[in-house]
Residue frames as qw, qx, qy, qz and C-alpha x, y, z in Angstrom:
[[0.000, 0.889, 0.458, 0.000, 0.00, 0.00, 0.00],
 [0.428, 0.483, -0.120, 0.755, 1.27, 3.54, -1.00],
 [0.186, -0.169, -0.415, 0.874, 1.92, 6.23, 1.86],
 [0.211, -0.023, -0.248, -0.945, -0.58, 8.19, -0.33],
 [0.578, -0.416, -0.523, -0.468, -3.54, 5.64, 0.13],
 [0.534, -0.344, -0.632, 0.444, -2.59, 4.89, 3.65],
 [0.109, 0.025, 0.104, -0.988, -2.82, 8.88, 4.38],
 [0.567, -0.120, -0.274, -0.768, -6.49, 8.64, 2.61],
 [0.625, -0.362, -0.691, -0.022, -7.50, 5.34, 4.59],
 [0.360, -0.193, -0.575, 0.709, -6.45, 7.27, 7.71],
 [0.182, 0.039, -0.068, -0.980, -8.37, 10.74, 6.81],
 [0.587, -0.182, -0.596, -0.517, -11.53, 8.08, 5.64],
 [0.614, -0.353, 0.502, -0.497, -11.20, 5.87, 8.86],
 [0.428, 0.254, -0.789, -0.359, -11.38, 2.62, 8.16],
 [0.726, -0.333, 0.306, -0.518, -14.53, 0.80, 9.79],
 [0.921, -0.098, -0.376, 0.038, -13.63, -2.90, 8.91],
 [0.314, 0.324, -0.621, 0.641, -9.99, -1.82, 10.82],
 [0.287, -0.288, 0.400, -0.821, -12.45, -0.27, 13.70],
 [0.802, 0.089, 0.336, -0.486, -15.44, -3.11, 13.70],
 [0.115, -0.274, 0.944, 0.146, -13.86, -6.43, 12.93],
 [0.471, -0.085, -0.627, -0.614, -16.92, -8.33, 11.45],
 [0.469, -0.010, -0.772, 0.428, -16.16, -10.84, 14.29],
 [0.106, -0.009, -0.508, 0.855, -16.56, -8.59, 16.46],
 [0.532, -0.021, 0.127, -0.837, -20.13, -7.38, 15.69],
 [0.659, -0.153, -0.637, -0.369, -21.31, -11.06, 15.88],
 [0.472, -0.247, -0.692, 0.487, -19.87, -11.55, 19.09],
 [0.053, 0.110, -0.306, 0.944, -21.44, -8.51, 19.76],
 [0.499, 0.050, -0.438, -0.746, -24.41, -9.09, 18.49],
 [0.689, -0.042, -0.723, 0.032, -24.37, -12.74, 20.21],
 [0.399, -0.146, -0.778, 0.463, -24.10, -11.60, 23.41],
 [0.135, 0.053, 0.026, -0.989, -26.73, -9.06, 23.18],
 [0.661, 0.020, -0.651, -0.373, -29.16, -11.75, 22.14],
 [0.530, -0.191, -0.815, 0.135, -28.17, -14.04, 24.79],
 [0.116, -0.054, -0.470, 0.873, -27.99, -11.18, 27.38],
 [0.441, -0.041, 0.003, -0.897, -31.73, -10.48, 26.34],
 [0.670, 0.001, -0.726, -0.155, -32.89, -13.93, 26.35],
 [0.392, -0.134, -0.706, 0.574, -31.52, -14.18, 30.09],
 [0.218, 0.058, 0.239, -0.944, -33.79, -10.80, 31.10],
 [0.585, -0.081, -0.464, -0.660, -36.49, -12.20, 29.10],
 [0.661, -0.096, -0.731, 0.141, -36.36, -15.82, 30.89],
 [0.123, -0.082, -0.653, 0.743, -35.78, -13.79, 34.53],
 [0.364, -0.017, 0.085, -0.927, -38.95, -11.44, 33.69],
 [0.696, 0.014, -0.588, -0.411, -41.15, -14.43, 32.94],
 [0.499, -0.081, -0.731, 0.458, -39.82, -16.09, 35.96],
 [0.096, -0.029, -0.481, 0.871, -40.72, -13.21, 38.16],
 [0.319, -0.134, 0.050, -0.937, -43.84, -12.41, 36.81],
 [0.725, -0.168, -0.596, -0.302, -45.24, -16.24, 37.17],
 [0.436, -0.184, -0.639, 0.607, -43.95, -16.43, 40.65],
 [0.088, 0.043, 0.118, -0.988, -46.11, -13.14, 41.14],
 [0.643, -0.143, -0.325, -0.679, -49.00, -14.38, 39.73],
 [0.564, -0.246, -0.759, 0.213, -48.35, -17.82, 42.08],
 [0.280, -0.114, -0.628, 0.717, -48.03, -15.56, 44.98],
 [0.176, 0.049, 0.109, -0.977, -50.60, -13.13, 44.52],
 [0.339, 0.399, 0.828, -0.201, -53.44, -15.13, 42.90],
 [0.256, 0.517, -0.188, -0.795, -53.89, -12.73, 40.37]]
């Protein structure tokens, strides 16, 4: 690569350099699971609510 495009990739940014692909699955994956778990607690709590209360 010339100095001259490496100048212009710097001035551009260069989002695969900044956001590995990788990365936004794993990011992406653990956002997913991490909602899944909240989902799975809220569901939990609110059936234990409805046991306790009788609602």
């Amino acid at each position: 690569m010339s100095a001259k495009n490496r100048k212009l990739d710097n001035l551009l940014g260069d989002p695969i350099d900044i956001y590995p692909v990788g990365d936004l699955w794993a990011l992406w994956f653990s956002l997913q699971s991490c909602y899944s778990i909240i989902a799975q607690v809220a569901e939990m709590y609110l059936s234990l609510h409805f046991l306790i209360c009788g609602a």
